[in-house]
C-alpha positions in Angstrom: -26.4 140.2 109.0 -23.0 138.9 110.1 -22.4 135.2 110.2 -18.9 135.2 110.9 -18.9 134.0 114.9 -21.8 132.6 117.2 -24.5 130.7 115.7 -24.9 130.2 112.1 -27.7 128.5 110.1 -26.5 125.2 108.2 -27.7 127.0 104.4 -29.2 130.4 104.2 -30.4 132.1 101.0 -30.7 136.1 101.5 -32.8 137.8 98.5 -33.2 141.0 96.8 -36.1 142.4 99.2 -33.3 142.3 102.2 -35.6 139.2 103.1 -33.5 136.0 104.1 -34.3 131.8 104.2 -32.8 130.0 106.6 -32.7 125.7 106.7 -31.0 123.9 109.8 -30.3 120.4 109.3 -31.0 118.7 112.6 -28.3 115.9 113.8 -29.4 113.4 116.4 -29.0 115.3 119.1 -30.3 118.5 117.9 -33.8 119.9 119.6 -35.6 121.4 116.3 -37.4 123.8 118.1 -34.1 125.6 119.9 -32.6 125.2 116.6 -35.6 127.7 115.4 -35.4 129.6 118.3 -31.6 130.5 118.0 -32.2 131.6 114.5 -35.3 133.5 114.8 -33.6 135.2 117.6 -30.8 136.4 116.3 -33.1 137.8 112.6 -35.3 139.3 114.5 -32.5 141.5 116.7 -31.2 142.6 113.3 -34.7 143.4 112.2 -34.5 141.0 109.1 -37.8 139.1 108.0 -37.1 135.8 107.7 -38.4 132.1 106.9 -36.9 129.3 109.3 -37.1 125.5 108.5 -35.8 122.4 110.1 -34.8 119.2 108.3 -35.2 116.4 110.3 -33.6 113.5 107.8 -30.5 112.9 109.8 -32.7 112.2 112.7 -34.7 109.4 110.3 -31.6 108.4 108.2 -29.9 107.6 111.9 -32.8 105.3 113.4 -33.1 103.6 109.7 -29.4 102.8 109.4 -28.1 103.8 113.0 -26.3 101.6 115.6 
């Protein structure tokens, strides 16, 4: 899987099974599901299994402590 240009996953973890993990951290604007989307997407065009998460704690972090 290239990474180099277009969208890229905040952390991913690729293991010895050719299997990869992907986590997205969400910022305040971000949609979590088109976040999950994009990335599930672009795996899935390259035929790699995959596991997608979404961290919302900037999104918490930003209403706790936010302007």
């Amino acid at each position: 899987m290239r990474l180099k240009y277009g969208p890229r996953p905040d952390v991913a973890a690729r293991y010895k099974d050719g299997s990869v993990r992907v986590k997205e951290i969400a910022s305040k604007t971000d949609k979590p599901a088109q976040l999950i989307r994009r990335n599930q997407e672009r795996l899935d065009a390259e035929g790699i299994p995959n596991s997608i998460s979404v961290s919302n704690m900037a999104v918490k972090i930003n209403k706790l402590f936010g302007k």
